[in-house]
LODO-680961 format. One record per atom (N, C-alpha, C): residue number from 1; atom name; x, y, z. Coordinates in Angstrom, 3 decimals, always signed. Atoms other than C-alpha are relative to their C-alpha. Layout:
# residues N
kolpa;fipa;X;Y;Z
NUM;CA;X;Y;Z .
...
This chain:
# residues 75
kolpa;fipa;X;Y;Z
1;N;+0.040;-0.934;-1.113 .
1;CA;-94.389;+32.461;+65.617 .
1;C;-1.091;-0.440;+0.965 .
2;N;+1.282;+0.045;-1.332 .
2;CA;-96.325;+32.406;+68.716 .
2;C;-0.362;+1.287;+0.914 .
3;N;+0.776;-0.579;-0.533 .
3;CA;-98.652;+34.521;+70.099 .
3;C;-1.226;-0.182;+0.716 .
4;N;+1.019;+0.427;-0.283 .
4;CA;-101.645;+34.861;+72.059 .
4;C;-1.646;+0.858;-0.564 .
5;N;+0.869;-0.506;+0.897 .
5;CA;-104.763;+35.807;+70.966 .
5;C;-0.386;+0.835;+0.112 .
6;N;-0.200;-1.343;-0.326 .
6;CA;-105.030;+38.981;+72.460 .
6;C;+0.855;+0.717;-0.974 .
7;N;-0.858;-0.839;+0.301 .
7;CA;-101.999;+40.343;+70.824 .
7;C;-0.795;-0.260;-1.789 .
8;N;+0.433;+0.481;+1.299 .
8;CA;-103.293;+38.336;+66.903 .
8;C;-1.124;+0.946;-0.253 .
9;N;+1.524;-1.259;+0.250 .
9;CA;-106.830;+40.563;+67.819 .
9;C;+0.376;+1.362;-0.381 .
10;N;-0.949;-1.424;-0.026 .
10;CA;-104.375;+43.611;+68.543 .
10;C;+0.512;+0.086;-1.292 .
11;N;-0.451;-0.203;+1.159 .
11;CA;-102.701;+43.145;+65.310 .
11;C;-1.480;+0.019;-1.108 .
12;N;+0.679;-0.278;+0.599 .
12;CA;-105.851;+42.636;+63.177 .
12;C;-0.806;+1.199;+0.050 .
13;N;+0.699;-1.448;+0.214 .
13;CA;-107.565;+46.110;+64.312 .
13;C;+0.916;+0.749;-0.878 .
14;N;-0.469;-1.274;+0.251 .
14;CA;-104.663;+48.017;+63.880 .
14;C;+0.179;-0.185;-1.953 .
15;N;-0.097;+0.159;+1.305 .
15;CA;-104.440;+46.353;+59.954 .
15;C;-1.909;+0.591;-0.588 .
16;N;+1.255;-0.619;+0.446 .
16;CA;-108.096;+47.098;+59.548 .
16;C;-0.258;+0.960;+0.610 .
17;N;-0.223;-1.771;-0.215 .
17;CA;-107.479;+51.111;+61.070 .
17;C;+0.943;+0.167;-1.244 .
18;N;-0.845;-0.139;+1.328 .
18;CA;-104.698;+50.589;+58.269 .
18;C;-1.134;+0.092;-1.310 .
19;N;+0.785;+0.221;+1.237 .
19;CA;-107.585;+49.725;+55.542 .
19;C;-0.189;+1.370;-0.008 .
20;N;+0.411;-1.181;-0.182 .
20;CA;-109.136;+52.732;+56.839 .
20;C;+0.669;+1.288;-0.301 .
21;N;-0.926;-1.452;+0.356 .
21;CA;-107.108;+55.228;+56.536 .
21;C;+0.613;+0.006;-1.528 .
22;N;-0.992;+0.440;+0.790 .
22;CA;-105.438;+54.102;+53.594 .
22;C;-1.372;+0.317;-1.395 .
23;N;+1.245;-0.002;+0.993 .
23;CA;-109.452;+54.137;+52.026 .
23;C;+0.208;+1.667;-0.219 .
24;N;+0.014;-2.083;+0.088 .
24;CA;-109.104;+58.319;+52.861 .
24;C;+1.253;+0.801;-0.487 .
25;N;-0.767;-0.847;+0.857 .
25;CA;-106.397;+59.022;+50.840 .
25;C;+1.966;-1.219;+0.363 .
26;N;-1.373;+1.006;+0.891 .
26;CA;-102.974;+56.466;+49.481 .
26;C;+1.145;+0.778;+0.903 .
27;N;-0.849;-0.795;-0.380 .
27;CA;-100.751;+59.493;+50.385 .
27;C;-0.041;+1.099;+0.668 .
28;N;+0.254;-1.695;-0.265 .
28;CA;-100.027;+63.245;+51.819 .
28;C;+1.279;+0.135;-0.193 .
29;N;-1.810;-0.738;-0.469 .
29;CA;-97.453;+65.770;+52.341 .
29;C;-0.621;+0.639;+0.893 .
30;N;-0.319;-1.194;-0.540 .
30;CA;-96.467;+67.869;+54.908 .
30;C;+1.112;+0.533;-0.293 .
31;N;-1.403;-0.748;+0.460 .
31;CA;-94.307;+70.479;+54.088 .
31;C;+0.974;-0.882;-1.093 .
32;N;-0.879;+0.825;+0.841 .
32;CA;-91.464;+68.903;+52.269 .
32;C;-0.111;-1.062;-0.156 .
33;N;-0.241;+1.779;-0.015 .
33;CA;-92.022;+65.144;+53.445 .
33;C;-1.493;+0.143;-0.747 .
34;N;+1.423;+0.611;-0.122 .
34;CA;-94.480;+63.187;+52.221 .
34;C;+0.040;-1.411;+0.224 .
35;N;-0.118;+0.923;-0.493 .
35;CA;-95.702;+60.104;+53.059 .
35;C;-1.040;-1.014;-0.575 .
36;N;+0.835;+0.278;+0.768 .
36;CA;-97.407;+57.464;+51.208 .
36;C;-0.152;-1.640;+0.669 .
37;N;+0.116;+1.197;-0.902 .
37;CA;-98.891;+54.141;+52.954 .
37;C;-0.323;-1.236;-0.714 .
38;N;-1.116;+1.746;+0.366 .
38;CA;-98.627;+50.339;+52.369 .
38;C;-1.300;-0.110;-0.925 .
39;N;+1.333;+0.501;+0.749 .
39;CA;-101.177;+49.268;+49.267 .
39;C;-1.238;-0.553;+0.459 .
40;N;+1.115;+1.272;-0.430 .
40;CA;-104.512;+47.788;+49.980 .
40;C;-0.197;-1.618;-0.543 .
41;N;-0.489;+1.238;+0.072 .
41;CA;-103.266;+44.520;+48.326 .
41;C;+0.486;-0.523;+1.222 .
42;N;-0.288;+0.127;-1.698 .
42;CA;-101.185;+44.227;+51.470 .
42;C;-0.401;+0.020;+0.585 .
43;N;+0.885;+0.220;-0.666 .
43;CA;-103.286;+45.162;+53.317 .
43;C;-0.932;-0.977;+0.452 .
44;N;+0.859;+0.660;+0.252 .
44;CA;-105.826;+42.959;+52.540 .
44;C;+0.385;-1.117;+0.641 .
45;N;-0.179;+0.584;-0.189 .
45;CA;-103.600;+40.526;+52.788 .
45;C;+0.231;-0.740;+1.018 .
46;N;-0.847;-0.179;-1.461 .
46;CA;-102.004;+40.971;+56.531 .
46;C;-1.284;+0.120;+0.414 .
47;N;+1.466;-0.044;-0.771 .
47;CA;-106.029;+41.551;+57.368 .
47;C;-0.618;-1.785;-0.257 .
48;N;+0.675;+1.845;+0.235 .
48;CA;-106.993;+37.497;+55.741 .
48;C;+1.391;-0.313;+1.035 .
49;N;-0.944;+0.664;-0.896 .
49;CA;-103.493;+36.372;+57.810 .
49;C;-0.477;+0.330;+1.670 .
50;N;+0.341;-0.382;-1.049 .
50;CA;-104.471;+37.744;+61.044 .
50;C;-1.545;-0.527;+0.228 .
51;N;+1.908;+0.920;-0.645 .
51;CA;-108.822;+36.701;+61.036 .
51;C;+0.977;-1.567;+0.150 .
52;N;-0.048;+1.095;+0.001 .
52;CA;-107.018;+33.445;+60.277 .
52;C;+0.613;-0.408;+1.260 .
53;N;-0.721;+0.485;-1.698 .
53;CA;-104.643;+33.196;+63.354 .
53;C;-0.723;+0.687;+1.185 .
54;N;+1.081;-0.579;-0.803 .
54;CA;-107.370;+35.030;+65.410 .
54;C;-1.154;-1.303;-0.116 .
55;N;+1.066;+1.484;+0.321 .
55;CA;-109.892;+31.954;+64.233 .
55;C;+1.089;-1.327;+0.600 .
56;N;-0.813;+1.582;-1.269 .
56;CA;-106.828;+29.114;+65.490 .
56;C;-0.256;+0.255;+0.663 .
57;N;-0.225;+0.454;-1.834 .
57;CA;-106.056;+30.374;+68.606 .
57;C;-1.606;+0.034;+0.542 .
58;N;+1.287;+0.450;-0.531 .
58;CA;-109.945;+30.364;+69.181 .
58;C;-0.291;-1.617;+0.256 .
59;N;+0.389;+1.113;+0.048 .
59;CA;-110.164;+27.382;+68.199 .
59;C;+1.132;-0.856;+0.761 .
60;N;-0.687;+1.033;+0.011 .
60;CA;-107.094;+25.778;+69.513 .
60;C;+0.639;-0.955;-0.802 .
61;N;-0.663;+0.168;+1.083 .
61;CA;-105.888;+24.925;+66.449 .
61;C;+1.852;-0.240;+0.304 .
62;N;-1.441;+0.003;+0.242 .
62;CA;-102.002;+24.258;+66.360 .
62;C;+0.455;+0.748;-1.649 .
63;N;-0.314;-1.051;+1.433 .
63;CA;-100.017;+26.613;+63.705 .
63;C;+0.625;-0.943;-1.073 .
64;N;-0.509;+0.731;+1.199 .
64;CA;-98.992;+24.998;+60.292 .
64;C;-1.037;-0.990;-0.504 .
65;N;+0.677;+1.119;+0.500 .
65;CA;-100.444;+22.492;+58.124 .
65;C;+0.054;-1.747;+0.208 .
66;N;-0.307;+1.267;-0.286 .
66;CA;-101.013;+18.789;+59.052 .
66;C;-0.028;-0.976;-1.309 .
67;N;-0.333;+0.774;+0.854 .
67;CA;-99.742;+16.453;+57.101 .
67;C;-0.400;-1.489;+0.304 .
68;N;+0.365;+1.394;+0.017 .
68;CA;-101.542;+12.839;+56.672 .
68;C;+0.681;-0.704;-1.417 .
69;N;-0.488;+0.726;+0.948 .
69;CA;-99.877;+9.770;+54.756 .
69;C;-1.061;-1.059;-0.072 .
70;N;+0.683;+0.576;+0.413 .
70;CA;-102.070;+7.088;+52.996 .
70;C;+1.257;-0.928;-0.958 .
71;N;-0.990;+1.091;+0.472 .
71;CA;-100.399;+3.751;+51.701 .
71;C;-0.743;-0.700;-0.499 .
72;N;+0.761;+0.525;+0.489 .
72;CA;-102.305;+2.272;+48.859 .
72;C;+0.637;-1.353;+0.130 .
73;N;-0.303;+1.136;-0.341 .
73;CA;-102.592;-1.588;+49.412 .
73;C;-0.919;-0.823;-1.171 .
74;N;+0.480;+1.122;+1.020 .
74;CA;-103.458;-4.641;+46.816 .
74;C;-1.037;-1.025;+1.020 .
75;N;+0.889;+1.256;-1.131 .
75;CA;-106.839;-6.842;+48.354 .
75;C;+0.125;-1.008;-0.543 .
């Protein structure tokens, strides 16, 4: 995916307002519904994915892993 780093910043608050809330209570009800929010495993997780693509596009980084080849040779 591509994004810019505005929107990658935008997504990491709203996952760490997610921690937050999520620290003040797992679940509720109202009335009949209730409603119970995403684990802090997940969380956690979607909060390390996001610093990380918030740290590329700082840096200019390109997305994915680079791949180098090495060709052992006889002297």
């Amino acid at each position: 995916m591509s994004w810019t780093l505005e929107e990658a910043q935008n997504q990491l608050a709203i996952w760490i307002e997610a921690e937050s809330s999520v620290a003040t209570g797992q679940s509720y009800r109202i009335g009949t519904r209730q409603l119970t929010r995403a684990s802090l495993r997940e969380i956690a997780e979607r909060i390390k994915y996001w610093r990380a693509e918030v740290e590329r596009l700082k840096s200019g980084r390109k997305p994915g892993m680079r791949v180098m080849r090495a060709v052992p040779r006889d002297l």
